[in-house]
HTML snippet that shows the backbone in 3Dmol.js (N, CA, C, O; Angstrom):
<script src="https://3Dmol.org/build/3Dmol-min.js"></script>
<div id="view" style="width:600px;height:400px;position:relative"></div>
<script>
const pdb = `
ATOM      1  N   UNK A   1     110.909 166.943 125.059  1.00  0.00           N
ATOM      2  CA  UNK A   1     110.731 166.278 123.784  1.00  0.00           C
ATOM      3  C   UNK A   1     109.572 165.286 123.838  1.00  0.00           C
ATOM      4  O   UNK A   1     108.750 165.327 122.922  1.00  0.00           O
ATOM      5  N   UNK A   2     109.439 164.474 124.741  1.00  0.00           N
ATOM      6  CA  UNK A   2     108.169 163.576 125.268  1.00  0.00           C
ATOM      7  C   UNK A   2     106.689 164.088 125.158  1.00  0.00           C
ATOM      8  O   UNK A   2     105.638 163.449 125.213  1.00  0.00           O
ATOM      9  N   UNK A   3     106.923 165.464 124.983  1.00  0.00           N
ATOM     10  CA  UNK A   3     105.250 166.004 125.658  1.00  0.00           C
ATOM     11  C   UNK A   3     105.226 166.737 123.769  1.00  0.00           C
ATOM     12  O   UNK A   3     104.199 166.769 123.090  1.00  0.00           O
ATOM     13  N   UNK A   4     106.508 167.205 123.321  1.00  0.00           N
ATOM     14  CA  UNK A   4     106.001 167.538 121.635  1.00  0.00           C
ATOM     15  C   UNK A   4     105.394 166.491 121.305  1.00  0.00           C
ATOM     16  O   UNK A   4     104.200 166.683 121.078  1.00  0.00           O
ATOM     17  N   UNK A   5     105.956 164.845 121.121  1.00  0.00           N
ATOM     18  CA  UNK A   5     105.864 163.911 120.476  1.00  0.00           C
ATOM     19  C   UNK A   5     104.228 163.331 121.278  1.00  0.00           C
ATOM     20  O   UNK A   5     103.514 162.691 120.506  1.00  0.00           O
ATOM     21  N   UNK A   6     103.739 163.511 122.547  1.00  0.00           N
ATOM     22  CA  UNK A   6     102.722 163.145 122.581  1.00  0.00           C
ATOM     23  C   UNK A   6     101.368 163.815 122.314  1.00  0.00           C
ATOM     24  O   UNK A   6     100.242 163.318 122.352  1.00  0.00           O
ATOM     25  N   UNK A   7     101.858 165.390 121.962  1.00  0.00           N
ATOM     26  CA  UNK A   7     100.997 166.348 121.350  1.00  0.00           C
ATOM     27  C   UNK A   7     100.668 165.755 119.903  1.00  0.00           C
ATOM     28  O   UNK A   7      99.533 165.511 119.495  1.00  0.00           O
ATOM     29  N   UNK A   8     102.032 165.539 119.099  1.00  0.00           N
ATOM     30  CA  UNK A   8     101.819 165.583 117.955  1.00  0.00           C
ATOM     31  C   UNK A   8     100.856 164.501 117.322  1.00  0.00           C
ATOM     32  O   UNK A   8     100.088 164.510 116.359  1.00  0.00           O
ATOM     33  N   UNK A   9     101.391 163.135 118.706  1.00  0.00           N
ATOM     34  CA  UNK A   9     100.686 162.185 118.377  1.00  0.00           C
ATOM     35  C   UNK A   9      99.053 162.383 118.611  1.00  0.00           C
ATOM     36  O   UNK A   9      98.128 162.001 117.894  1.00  0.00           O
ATOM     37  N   UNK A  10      99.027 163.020 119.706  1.00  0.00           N
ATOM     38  CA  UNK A  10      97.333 163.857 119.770  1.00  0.00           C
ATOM     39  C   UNK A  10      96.627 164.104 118.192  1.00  0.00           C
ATOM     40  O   UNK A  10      95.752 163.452 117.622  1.00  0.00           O
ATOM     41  N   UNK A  11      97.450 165.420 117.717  1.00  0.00           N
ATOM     42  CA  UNK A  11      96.805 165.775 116.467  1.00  0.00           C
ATOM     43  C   UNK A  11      96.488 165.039 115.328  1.00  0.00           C
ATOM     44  O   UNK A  11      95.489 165.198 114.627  1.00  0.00           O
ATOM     45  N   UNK A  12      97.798 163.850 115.103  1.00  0.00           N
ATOM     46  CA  UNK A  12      97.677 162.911 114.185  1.00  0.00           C
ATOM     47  C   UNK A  12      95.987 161.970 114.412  1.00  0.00           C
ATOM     48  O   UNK A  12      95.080 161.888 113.584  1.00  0.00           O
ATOM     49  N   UNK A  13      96.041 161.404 115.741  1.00  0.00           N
ATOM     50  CA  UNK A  13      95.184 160.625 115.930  1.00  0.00           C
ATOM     51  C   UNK A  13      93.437 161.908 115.888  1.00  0.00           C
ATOM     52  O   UNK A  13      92.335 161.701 115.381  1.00  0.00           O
ATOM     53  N   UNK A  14      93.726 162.565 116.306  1.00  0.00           N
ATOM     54  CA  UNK A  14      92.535 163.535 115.823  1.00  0.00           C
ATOM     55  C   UNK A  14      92.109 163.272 114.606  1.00  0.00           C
ATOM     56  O   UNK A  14      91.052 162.698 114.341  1.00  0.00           O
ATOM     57  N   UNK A  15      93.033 163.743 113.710  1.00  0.00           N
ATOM     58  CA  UNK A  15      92.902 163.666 112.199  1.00  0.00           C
ATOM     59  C   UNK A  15      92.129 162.363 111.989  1.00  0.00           C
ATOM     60  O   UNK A  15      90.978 162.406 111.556  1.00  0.00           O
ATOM     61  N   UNK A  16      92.641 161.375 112.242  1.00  0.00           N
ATOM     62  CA  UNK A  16      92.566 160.224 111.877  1.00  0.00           C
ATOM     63  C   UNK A  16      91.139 160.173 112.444  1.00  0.00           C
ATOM     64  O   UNK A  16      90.225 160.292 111.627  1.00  0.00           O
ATOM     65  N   UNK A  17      90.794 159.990 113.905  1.00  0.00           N
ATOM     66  CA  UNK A  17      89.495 159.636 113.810  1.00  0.00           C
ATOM     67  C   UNK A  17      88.298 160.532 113.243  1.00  0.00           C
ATOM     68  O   UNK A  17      87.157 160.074 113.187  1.00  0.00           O
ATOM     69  N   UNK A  18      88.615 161.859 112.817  1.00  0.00           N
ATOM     70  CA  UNK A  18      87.560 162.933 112.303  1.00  0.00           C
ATOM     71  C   UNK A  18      87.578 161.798 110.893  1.00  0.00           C
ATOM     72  O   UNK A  18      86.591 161.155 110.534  1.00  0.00           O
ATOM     73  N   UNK A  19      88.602 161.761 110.396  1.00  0.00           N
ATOM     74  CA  UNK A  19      88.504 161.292 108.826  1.00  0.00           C
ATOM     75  C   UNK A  19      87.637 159.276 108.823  1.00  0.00           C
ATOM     76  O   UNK A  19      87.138 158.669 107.875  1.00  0.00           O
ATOM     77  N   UNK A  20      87.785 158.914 110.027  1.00  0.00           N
ATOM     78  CA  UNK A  20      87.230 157.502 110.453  1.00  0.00           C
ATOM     79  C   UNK A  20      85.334 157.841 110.264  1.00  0.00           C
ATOM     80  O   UNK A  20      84.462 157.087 109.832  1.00  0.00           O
ATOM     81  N   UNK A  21      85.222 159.367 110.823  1.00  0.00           N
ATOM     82  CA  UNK A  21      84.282 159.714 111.178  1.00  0.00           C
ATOM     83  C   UNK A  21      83.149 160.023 109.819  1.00  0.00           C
ATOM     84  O   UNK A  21      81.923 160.044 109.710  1.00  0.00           O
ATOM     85  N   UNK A  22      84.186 160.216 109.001  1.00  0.00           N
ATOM     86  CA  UNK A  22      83.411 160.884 107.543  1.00  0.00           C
ATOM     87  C   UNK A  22      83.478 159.859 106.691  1.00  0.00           C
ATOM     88  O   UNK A  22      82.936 160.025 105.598  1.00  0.00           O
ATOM     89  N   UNK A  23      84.143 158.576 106.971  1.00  0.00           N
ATOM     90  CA  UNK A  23      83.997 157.614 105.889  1.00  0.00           C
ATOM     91  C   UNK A  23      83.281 156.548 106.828  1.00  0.00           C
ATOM     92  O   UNK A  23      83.386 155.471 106.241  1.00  0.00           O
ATOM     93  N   UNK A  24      82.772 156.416 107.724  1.00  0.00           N
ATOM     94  CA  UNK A  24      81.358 156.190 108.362  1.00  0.00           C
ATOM     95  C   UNK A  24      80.467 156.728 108.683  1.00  0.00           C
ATOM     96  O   UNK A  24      79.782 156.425 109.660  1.00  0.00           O
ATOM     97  N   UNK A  25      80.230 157.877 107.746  1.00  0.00           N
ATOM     98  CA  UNK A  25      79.157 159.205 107.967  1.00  0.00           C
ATOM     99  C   UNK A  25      78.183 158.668 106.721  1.00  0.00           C
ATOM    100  O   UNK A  25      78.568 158.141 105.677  1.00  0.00           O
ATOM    101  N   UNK A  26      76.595 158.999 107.193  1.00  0.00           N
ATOM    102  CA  UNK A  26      75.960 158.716 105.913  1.00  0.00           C
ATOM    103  C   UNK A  26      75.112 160.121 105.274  1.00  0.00           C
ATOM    104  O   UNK A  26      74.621 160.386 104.177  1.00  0.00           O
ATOM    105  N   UNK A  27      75.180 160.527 106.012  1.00  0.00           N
ATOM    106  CA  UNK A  27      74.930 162.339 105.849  1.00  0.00           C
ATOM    107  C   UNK A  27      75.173 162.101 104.131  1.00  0.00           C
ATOM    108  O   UNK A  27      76.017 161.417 103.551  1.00  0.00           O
ATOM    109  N   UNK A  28      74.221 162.845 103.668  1.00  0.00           N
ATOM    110  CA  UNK A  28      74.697 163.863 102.404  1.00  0.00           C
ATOM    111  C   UNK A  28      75.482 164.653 102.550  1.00  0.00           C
ATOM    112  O   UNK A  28      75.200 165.427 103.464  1.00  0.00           O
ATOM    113  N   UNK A  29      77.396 165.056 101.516  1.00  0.00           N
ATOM    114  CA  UNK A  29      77.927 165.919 101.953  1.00  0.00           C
ATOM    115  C   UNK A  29      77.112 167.515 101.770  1.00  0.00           C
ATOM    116  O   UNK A  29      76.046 167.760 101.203  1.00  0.00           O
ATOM    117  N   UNK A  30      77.851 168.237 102.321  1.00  0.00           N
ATOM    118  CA  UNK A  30      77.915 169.873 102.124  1.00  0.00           C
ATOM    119  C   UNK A  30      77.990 170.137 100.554  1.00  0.00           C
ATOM    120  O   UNK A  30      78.732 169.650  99.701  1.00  0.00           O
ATOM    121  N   UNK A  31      77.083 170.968 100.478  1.00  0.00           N
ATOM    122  CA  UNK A  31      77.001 171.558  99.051  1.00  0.00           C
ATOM    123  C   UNK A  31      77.988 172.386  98.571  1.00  0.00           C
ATOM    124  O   UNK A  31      78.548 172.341  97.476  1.00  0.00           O
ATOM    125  N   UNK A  32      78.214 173.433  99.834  1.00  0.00           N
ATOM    126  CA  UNK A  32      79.725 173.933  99.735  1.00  0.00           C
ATOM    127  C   UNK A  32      81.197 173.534 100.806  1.00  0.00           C
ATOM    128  O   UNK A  32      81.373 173.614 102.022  1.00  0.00           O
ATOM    129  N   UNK A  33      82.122 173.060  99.591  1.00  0.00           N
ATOM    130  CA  UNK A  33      83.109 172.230 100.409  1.00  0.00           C
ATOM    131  C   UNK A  33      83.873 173.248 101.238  1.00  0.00           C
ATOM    132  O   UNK A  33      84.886 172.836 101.803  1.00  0.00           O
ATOM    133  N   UNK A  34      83.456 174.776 101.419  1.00  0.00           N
ATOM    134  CA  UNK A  34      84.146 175.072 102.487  1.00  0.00           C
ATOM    135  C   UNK A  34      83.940 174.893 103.645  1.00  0.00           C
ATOM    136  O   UNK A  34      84.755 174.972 104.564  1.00  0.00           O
ATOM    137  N   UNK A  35      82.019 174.451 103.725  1.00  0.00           N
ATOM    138  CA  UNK A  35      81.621 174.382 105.489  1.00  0.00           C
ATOM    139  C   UNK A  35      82.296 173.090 105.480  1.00  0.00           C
ATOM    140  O   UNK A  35      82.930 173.012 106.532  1.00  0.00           O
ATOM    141  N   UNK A  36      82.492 171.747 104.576  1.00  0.00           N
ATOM    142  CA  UNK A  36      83.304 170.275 105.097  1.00  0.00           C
ATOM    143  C   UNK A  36      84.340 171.003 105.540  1.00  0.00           C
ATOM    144  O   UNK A  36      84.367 170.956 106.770  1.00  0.00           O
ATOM    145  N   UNK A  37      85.253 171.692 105.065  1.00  0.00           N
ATOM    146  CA  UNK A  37      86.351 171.856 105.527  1.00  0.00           C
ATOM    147  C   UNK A  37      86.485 172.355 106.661  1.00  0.00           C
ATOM    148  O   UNK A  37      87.453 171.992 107.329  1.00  0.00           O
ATOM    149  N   UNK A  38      85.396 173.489 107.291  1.00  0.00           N
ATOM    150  CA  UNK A  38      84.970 173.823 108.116  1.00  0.00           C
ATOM    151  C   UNK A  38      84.657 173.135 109.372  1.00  0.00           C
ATOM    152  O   UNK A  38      85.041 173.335 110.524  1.00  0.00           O
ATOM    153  N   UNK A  39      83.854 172.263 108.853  1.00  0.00           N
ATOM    154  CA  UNK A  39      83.006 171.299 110.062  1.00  0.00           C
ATOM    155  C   UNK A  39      84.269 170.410 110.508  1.00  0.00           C
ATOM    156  O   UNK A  39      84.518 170.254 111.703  1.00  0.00           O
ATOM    157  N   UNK A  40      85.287 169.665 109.198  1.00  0.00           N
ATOM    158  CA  UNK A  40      86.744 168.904 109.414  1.00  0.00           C
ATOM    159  C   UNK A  40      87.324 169.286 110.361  1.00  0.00           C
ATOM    160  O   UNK A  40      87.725 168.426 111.145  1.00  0.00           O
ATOM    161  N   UNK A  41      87.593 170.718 110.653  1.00  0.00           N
ATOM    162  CA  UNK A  41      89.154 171.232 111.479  1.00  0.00           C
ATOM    163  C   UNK A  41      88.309 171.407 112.695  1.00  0.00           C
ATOM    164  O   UNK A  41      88.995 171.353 113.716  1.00  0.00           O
ATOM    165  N   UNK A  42      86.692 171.652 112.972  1.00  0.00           N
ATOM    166  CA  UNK A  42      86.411 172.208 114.232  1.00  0.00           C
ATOM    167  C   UNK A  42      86.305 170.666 114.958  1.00  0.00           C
ATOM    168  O   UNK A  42      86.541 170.531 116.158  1.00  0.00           O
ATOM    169  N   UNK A  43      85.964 169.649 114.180  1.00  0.00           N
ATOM    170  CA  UNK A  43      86.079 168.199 115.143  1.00  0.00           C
ATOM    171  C   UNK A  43      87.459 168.184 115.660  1.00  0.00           C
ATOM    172  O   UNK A  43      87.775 168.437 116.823  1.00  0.00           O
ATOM    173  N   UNK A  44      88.302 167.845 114.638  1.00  0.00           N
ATOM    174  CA  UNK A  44      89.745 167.709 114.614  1.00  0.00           C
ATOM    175  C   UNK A  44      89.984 168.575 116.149  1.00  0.00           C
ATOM    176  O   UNK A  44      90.373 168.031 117.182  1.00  0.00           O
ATOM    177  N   UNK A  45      89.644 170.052 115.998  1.00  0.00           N
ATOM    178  CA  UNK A  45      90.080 170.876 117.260  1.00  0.00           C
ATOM    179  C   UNK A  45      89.675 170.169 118.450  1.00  0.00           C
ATOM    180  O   UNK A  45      90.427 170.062 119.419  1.00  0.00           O
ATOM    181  N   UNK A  46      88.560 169.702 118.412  1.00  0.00           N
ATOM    182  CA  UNK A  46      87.331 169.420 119.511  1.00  0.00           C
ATOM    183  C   UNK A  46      88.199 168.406 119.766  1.00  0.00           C
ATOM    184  O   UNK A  46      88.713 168.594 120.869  1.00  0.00           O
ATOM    185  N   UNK A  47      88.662 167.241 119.150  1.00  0.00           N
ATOM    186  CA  UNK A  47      88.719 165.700 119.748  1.00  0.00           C
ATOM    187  C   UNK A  47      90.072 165.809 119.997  1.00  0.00           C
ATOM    188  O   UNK A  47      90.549 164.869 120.633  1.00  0.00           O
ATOM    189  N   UNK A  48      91.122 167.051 119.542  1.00  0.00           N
ATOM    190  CA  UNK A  48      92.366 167.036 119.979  1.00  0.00           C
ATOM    191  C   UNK A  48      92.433 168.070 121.362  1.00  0.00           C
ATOM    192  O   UNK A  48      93.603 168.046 121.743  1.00  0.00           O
ATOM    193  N   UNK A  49      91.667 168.908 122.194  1.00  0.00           N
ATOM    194  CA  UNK A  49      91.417 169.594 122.839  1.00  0.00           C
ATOM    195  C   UNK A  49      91.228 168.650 124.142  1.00  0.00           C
ATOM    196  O   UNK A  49      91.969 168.669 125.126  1.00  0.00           O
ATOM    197  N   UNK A  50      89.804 167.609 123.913  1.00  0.00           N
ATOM    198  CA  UNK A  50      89.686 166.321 124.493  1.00  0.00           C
ATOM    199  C   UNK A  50      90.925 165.630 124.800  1.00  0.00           C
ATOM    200  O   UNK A  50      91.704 165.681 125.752  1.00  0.00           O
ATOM    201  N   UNK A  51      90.896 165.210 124.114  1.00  0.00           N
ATOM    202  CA  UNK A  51      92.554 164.044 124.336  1.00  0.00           C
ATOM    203  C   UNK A  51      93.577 164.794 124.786  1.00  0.00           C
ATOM    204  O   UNK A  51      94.385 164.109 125.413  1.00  0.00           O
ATOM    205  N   UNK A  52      93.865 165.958 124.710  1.00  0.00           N
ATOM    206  CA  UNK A  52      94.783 166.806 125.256  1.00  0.00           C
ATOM    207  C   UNK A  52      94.357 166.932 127.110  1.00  0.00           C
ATOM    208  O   UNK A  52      94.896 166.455 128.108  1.00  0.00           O
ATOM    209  N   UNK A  53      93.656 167.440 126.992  1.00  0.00           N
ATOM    210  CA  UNK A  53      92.836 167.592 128.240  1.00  0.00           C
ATOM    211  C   UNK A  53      92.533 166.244 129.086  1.00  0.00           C
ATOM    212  O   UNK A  53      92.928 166.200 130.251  1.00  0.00           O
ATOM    213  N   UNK A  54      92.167 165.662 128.789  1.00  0.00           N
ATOM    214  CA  UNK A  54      92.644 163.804 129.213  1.00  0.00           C
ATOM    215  C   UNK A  54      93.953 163.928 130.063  1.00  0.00           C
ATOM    216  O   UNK A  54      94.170 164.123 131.259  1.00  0.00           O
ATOM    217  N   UNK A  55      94.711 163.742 128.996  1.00  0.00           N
ATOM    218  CA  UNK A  55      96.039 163.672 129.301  1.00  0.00           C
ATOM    219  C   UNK A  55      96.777 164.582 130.513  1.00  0.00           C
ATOM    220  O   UNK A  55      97.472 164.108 131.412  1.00  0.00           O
ATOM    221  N   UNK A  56      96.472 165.925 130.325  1.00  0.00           N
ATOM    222  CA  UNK A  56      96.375 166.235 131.335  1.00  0.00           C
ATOM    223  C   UNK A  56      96.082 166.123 132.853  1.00  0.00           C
ATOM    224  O   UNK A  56      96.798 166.135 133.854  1.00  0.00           O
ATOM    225  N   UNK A  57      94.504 165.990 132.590  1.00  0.00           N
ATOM    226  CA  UNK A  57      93.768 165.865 133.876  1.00  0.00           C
ATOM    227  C   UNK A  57      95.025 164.455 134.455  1.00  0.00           C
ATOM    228  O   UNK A  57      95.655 164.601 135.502  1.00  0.00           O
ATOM    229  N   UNK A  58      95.217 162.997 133.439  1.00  0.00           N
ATOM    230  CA  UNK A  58      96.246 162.019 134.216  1.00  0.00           C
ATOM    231  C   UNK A  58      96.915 162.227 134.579  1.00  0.00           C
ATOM    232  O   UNK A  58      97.128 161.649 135.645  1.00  0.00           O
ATOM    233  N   UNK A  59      98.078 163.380 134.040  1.00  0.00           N
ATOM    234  CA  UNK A  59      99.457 163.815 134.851  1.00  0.00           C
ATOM    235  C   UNK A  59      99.156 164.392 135.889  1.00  0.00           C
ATOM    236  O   UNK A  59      99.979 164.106 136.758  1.00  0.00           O
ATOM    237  N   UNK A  60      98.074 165.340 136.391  1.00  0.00           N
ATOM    238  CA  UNK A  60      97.823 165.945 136.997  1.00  0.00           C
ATOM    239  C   UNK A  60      97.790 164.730 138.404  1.00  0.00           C
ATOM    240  O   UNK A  60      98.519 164.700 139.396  1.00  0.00           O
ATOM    241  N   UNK A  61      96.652 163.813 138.009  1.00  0.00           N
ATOM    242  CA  UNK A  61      96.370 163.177 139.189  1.00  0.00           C
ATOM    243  C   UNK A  61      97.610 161.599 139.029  1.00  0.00           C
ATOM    244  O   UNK A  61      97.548 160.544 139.661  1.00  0.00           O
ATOM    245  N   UNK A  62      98.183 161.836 138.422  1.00  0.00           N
ATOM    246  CA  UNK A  62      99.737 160.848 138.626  1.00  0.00           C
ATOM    247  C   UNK A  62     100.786 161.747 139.838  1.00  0.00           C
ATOM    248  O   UNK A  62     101.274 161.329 140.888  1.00  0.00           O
ATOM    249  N   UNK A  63     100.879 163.169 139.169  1.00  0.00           N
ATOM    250  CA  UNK A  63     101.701 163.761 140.476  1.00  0.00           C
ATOM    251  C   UNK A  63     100.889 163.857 141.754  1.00  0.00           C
ATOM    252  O   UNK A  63     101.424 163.777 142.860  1.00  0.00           O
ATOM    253  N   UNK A  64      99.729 164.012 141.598  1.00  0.00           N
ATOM    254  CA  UNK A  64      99.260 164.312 143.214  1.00  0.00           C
ATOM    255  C   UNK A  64      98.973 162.841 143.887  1.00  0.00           C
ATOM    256  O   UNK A  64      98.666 162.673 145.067  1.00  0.00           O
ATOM    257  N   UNK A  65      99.159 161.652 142.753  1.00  0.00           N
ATOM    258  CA  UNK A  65      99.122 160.886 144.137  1.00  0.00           C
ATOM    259  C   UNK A  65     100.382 159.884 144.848  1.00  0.00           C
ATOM    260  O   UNK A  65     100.373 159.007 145.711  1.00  0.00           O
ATOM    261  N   UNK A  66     101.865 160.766 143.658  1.00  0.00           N
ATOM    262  CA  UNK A  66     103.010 160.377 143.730  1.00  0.00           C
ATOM    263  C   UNK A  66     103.688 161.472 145.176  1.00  0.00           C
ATOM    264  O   UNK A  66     104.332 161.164 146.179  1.00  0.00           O
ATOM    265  N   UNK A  67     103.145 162.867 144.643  1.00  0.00           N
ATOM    266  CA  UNK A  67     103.336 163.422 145.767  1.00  0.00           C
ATOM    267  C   UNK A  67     103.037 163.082 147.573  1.00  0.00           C
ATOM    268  O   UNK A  67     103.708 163.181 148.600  1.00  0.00           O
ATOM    269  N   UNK A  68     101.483 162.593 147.180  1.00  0.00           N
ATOM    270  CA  UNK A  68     100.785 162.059 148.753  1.00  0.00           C
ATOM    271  C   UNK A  68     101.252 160.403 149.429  1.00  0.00           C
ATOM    272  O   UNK A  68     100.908 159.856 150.477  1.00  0.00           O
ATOM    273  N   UNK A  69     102.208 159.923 148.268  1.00  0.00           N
ATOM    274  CA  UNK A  69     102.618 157.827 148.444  1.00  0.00           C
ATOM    275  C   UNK A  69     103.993 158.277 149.778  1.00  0.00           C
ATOM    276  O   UNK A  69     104.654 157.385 150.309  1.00  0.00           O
TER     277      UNK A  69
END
`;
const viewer = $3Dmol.createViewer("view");
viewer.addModel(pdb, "pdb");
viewer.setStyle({}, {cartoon: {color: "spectrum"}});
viewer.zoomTo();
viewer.render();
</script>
C-alpha cells in the first residue's frame, strides 16, 4: 500500500509541477491545443519517470547498504 500511495503521490506532484511550468512559461501557446495537450502529458511522463526512478535508485542503495551494516 506504501509504494501505490508514493506512486500516486509521484503523478500528482508531476502534474503539478508541468502545470507550475506553463504558468511560468512565456512561450506563445500552440496554435493547436492538441500538441499543448501533447507536449502536457509527455513532461508529466518525463518528470514522473524521473522521480520514479529517483526513488528507486534510493531504495536500491538503502538495501545495499542495510544489507553490507
Amino acid at each position: 500500500m506504501k509504494k501505490r500511495f508514493v506512486y500516486i503521490f509521484f503523478g500528482i506532484a508531476a502534474i503539478m509541477l508541468t502545470s507550475l511550468g506553463y504558468l511560468v512559461d512565456n512561450d506563445p501557446p500552440y496554435a493547436d491545443f492538441k500538441m499543448t495537450i501533447l507536449e502536457f502529458s509527455v513532461i508529466t511522463v518525463v518528470i514522473f519517470g524521473l522521480l520514479s526512478f529517483i526513488y528507486l535508485i534510493g531504495k536500491f542503495l538503502v538495501n545495499l547498504i542495510g544489507r553490507l551494516a
